[in-house]
C-alpha positions in Angstrom: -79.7 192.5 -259.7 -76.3 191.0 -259.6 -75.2 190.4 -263.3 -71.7 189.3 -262.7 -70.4 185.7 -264.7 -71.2 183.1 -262.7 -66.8 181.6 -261.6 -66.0 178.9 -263.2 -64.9 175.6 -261.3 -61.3 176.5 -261.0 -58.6 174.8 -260.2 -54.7 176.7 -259.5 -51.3 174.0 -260.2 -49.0 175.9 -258.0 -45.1 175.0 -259.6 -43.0 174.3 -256.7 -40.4 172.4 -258.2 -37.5 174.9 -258.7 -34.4 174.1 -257.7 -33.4 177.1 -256.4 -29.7 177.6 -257.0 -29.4 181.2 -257.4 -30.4 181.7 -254.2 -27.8 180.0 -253.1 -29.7 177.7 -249.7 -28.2 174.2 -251.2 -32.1 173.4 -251.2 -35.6 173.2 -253.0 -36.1 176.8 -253.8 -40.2 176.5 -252.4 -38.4 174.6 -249.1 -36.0 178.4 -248.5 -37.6 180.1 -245.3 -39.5 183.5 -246.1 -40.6 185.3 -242.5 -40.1 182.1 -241.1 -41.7 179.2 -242.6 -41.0 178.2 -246.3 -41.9 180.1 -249.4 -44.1 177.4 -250.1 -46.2 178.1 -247.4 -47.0 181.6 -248.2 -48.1 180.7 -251.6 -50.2 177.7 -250.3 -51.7 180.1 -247.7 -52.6 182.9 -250.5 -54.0 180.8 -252.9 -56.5 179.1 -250.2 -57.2 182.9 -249.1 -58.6 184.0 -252.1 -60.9 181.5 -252.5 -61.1 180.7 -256.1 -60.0 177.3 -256.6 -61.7 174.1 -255.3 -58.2 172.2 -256.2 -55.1 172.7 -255.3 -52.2 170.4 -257.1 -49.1 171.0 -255.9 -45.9 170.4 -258.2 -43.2 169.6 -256.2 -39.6 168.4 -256.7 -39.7 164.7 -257.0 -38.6 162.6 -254.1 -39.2 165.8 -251.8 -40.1 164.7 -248.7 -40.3 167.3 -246.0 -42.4 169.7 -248.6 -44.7 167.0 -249.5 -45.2 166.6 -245.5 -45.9 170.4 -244.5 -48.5 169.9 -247.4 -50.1 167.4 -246.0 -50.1 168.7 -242.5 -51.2 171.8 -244.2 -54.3 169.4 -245.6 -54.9 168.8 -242.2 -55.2 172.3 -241.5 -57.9 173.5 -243.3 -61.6 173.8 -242.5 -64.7 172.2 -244.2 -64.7 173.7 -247.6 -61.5 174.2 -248.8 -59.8 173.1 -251.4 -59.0 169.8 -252.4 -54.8 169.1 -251.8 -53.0 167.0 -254.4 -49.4 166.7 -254.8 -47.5 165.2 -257.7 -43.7 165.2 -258.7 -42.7 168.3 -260.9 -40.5 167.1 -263.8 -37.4 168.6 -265.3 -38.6 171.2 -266.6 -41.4 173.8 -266.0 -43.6 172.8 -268.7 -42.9 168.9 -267.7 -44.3 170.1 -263.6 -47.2 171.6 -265.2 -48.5 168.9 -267.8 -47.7 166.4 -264.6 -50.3 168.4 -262.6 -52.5 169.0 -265.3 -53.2 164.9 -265.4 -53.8 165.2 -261.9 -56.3 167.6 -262.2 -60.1 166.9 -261.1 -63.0 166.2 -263.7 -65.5 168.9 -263.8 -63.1 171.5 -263.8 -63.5 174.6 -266.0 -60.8 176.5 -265.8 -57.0 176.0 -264.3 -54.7 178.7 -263.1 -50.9 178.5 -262.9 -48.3 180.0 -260.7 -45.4 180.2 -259.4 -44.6 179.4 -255.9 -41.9 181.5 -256.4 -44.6 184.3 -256.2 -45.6 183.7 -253.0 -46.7 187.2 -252.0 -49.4 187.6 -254.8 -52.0 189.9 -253.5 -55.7 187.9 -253.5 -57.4 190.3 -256.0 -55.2 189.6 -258.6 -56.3 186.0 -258.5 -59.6 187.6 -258.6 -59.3 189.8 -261.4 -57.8 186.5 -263.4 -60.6 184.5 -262.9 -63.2 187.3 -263.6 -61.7 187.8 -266.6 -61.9 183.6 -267.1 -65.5 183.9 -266.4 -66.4 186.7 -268.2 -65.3 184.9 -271.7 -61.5 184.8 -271.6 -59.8 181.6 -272.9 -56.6 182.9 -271.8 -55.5 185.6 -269.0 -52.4 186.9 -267.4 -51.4 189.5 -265.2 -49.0 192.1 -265.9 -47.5 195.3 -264.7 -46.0 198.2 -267.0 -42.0 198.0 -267.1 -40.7 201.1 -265.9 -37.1 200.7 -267.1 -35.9 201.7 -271.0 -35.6 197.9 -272.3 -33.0 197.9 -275.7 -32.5 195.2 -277.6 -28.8 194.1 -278.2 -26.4 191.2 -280.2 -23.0 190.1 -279.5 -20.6 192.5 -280.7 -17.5 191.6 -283.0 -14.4 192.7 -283.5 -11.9 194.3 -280.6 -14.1 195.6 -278.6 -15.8 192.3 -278.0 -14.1 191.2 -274.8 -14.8 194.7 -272.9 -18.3 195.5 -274.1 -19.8 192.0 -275.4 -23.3 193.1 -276.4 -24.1 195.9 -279.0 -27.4 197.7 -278.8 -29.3 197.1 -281.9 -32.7 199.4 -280.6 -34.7 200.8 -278.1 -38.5 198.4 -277.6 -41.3 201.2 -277.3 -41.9 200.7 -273.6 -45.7 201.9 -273.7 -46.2 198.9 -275.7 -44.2 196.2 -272.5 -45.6 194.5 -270.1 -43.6 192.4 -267.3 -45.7 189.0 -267.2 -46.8 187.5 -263.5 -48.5 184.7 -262.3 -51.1 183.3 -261.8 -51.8 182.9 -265.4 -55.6 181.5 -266.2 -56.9 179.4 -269.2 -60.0 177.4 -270.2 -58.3 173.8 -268.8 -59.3 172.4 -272.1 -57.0 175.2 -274.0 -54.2 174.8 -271.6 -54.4 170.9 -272.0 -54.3 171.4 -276.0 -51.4 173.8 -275.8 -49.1 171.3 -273.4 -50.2 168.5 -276.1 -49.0 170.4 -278.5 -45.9 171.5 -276.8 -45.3 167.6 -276.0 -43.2 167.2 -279.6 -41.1 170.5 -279.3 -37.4 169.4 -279.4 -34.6 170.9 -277.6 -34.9 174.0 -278.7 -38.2 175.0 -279.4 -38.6 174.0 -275.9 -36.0 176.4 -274.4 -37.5 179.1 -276.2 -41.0 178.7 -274.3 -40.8 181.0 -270.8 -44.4 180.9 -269.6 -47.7 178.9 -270.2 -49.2 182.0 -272.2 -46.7 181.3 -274.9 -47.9 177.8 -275.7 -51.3 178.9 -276.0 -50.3 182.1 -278.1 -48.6 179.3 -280.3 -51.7 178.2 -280.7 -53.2 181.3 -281.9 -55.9 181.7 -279.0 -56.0 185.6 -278.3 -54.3 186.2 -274.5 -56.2 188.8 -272.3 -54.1 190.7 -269.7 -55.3 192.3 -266.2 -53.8 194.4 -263.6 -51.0 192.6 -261.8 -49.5 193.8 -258.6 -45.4 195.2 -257.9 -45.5 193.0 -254.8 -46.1 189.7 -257.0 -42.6 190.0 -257.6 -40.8 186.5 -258.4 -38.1 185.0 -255.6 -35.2 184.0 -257.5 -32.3 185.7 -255.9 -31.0 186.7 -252.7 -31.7 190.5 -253.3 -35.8 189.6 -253.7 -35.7 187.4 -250.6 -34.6 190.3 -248.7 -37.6 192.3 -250.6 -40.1 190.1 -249.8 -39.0 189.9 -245.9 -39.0 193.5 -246.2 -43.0 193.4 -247.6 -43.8 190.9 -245.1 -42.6 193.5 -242.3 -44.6 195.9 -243.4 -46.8 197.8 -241.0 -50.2 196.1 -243.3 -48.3 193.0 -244.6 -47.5 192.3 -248.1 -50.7 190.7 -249.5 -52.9 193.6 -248.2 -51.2 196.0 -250.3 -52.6 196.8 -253.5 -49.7 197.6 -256.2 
């Protein structure tokens, strides 16, 4: 007898709203071309391959035109049963992009994921293992990956030696205890929609010191679960992991068949 959670209704906001100027393409970071069609594309086409979400909302950079029409033909593409497509304008910031697309998402949904266009090679079990863990009695979820470099902490240094080595080491974080933090990240929707209204007041600051949606709902004091990300999940930001991921997508079994 199969006792597995039944999935809840789930629905993924995909942020595509970067601008994209470390890479350096004068362009939408989502619009840059990855093996030949937009980094957008892959992320759309991964998502709708692992088969978790009956919604779709796309974040995209607002007043984005020719990304807002290959979603649309993309729309067009897809057979009976797929996920529902909705786009809406990102804001001018991360968290702005993702409380946008959380008003746009559909009633009777259970659970919401977010990620990163930006991670457009994300292997489909991750997304799986996310929304088991969402099913199983997670409020909150993220993947992650153990970081294989020694990571110090450091502050500015003072004195004469400041202008040739700026930054003193002040310790050495235990690195059994560090994870590196991917996407898609999964939450009850009603959790992720108390965190953002929460987040809604931060000022300046306190809003520059928020990196991920896991934060807001730590902040909140809801316990976050972690699963088994993926090395090929790695985020496009600059020129060096574009050529990575065309290098993955070469491949002899193609970067989201490969299990990291």
């Amino acid at each position: 007898m199969n006792t597995a959670p039944k999935r809840p209704v789930t629905a993924v906001i995909l942020v595509a709203a970067g601008s994209g100027q470390r890479l350096g393409y004068g362009m939408p970071k989502a619009a840059v071309p990855l093996g030949g069609e937009p980094i957008l594309m892959h992320a759309l086409r991964g998502i709708v391959a692992a088969g978790i979400a009956s919604q779709v909302c796309i974040a995209l950079p607002a007043g984005e035109q020719e990304l807002r029409r290959l979603c649309e033909d993309f729309r067009l593409e897809l057979v009976d049963g797929g996920p529902l497509l909705t786009m809406v304008d990102g804001g001018a910031s991360r968290a702005d992009s993702v409380r946008s697309a959380l008003a746009a998402v559909e009633d009777g949904t259970e659970a919401v994921l977010v990620h990163d266009a930006a991670r457009a090679l994300t292997p489909e079990p991750v997304f799986h293992r996310v929304v088991q863990a969402l099913a199983a009695g997670a409020d909150a979820v993220i993947p992650v990956i153990p970081v294989v470099d020694t990571v110090k902490t450091v502050a500015a240094t003072e004195g004469p030696a400041a202008d040739i080595a700026p930054e003193l080491v002040t310790g050495t974080a235990p690195r059994e205890e560090l994870r590196a933090v991917q996407t898609p990240q999964g939450f009850k929707l009603s959790v992720l929609r108390q965190a953002h209204e929460a987040a809604s007041g931060f000022d300046e600051r306190q809003a520059a010191a928020v990196t991920d949606d896991a934060m807001l709902v730590e902040l909140l004091g809801v316990p976050v679960h972690a699963v088994r990300g993926a090395s090929q999940s790695l985020k496009i930001t600059t020129p060096l992991d574009l050529i990575i991921a065309e290098g993955l997508l070469e491949g002899p079994l193609g970067a989201r068949w490969v299990e990291g």
